[in-house]
C-alpha positions as CSV (number, residue, x, y, z in Angstrom):
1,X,-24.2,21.4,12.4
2,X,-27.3,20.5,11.7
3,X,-27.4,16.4,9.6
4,X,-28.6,16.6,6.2
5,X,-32.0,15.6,5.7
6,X,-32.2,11.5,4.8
7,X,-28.5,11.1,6.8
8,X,-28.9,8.3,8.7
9,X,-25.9,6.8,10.5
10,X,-25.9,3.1,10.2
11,X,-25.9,4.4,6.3
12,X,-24.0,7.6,5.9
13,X,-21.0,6.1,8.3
14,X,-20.5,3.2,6.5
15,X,-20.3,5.7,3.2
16,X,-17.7,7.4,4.8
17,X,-15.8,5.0,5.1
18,X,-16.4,3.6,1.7
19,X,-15.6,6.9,0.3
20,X,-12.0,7.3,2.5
21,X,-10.8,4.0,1.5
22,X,-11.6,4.6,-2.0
23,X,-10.0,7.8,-2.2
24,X,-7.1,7.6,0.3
25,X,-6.3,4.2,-1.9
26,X,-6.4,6.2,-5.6
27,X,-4.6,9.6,-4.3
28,X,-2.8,8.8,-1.5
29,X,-3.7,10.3,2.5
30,X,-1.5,13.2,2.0
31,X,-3.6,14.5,-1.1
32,X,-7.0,13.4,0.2
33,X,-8.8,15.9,2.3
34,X,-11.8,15.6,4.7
35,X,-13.8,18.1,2.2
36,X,-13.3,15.6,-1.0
37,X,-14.7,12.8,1.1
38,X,-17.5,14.9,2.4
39,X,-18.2,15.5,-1.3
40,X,-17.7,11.6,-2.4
41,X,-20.2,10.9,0.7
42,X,-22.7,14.2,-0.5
43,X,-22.5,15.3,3.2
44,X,-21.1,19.0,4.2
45,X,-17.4,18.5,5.5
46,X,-18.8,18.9,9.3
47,X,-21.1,16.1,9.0
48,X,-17.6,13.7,9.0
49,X,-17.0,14.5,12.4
50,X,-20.3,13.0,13.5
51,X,-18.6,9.5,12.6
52,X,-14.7,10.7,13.0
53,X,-12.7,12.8,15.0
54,X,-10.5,13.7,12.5
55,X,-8.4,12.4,9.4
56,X,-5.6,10.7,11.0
57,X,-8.2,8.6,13.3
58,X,-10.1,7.7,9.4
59,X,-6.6,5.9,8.3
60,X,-5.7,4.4,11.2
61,X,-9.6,2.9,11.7
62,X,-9.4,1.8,8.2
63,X,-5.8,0.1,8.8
64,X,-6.6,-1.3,11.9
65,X,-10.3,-2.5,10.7
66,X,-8.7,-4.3,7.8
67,X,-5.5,-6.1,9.9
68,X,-7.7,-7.3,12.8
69,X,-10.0,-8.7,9.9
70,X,-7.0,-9.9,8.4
71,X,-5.8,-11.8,11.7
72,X,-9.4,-13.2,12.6
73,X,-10.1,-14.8,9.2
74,X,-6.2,-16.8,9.2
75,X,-6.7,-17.2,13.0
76,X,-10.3,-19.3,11.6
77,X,-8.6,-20.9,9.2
78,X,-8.5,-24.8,9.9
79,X,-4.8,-25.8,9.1
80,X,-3.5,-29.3,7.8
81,X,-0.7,-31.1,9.0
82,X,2.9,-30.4,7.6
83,X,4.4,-27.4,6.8
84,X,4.3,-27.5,3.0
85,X,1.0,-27.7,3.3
86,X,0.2,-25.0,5.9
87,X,2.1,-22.7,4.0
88,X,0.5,-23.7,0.9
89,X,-3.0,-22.8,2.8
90,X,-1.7,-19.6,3.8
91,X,-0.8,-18.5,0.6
92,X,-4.0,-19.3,-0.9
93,X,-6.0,-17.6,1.7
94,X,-3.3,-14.5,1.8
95,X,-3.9,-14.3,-2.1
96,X,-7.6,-14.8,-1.8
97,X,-8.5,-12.2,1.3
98,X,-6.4,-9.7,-0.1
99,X,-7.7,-9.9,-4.2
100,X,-11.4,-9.2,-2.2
101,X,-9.7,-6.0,-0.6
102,X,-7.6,-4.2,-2.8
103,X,-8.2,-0.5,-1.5
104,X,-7.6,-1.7,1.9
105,X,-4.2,-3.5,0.7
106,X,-3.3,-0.3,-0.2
107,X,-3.8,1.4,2.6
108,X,-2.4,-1.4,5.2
109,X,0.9,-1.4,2.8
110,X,1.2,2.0,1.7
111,X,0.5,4.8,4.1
112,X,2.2,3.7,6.9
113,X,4.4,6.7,6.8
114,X,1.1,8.7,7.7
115,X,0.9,7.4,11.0
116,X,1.3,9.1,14.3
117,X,4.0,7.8,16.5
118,X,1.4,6.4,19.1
119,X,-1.2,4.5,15.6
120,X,2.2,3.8,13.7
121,X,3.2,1.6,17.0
122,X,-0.3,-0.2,17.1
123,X,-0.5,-0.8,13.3
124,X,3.0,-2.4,13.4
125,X,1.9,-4.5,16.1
126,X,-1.2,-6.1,14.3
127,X,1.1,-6.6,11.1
128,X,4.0,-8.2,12.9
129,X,1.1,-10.1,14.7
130,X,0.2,-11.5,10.7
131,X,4.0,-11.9,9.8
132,X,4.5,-13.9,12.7
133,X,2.2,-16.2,11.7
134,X,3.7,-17.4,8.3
135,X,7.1,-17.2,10.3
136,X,6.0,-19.8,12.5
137,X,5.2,-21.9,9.7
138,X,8.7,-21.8,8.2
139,X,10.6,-22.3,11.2
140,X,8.1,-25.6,11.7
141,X,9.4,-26.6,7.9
142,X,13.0,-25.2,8.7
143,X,12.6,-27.5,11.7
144,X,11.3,-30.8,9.7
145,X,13.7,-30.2,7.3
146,X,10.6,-29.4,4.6
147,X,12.5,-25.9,4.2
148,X,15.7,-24.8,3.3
149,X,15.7,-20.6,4.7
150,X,18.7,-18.8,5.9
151,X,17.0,-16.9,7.7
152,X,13.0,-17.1,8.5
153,X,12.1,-13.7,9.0
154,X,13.6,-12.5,6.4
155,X,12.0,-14.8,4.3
156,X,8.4,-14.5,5.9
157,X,8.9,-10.8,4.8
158,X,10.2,-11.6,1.5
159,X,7.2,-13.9,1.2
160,X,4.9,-11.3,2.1
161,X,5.9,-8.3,-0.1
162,X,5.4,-10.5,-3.2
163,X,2.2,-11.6,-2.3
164,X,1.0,-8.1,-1.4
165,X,1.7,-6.8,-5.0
166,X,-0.8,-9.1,-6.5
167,X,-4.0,-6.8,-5.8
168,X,-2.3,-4.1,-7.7
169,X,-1.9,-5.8,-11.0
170,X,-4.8,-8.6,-10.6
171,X,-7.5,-7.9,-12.9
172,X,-10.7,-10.0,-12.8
173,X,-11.0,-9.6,-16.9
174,X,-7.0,-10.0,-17.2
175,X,-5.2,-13.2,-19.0
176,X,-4.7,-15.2,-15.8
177,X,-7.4,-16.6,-13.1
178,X,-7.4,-15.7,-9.5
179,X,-7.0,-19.9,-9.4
180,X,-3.9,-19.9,-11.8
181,X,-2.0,-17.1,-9.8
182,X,-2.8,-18.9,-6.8
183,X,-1.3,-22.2,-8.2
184,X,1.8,-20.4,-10.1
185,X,2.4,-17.8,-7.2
186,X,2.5,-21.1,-4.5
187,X,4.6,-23.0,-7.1
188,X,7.2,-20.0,-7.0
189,X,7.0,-19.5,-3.2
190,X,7.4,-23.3,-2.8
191,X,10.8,-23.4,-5.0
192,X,11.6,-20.1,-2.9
193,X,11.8,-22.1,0.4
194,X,13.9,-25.0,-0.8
195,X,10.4,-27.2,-0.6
């Protein structure tokens, strides 16, 4: 099929994409078809094979796109000394890479269950990759004595699934600043390890 006049890839791929996250993150994969996001893009649905091979390779780019992301900007991330206060860092930047991605928080979190067996096993990597992470820093506190966890994973997971909510009730115009969840949200988290 033929591209439509004034398609250019280095633009119309990176609307593709635009348009899948957006939708897939309002409706859900299961309800989103390759036709709609043709339509979002303005493209006929064949043109979304010139930059996919097919649906199920959309979700896990976009899932896989936004944890590697994920893991490169904590991996940059220049830590202090102490426990309390590296996990203190990471909740701040958790809170504020994820409130700049909220369609993509959905996606990572939510459509897991849409996986293939083969993308389901990668994606679960790259998260446990993440969760590993903050575990490390509460068995350094658990270790120091900083933190009082019965059981670290548990807790790093815990951890986790509260901050992930935030980008699904967070609004820029709402009653609380991105800087006063950060402060209450590591105040709770703090009391929640025993610090």
């Amino acid at each position: 099929m033929a591209r439509k006049q004034g398609s250019h890839s280095e633009i119309t791929g990176p609307r593709v994409r635009e348009a899948a996250q957006r939708l897939i993150a309002r409706h859900g994969y299961a309800a989103v078809s390759m036709r709609q996001i043709a339509a979002e893009v303005g493209v006929q649905a064949g043109a979304l094979y010139l930059y996919t091979p097919d649906k199920q390779t959309m979700l896990f780019d976009l899932m896989k796109d936004h944890l590697t992301e994920l893991l490169a900007a904590w991996d940059e991330v220049v830590l202090p000394e102490g426990a309390i206060p590296r996990l203190e860092a990471f909740v701040r930047f958790h809170i504020r890479f994820h409130l700049a991605r909220p369609e993509a928080v959905v996606i990572a979190y939510m459509e897991m269950r849409n996986l293939e067996p083969e993308n389901h096993r990668a994606i679960e990597a790259l998260r446990h990759g993440y969760e590993d992470r903050l575990e490390k820093i509460l068995i350094e506190g658990q270790g120091a004595g900083d933190f009082q966890i019965p059981d670290t994973r548990l807790a790093a997971m815990a951890l986790l699934s509260m901050l992930n909510g935030i980008p699904g009730w967070f609004r820029e115009d709402g009653r609380l600043s991105r800087g006063r969840v950060e402060r209450i949200y590591w105040n709770m988290i703090r009391r929640a390890v025993g610090a």
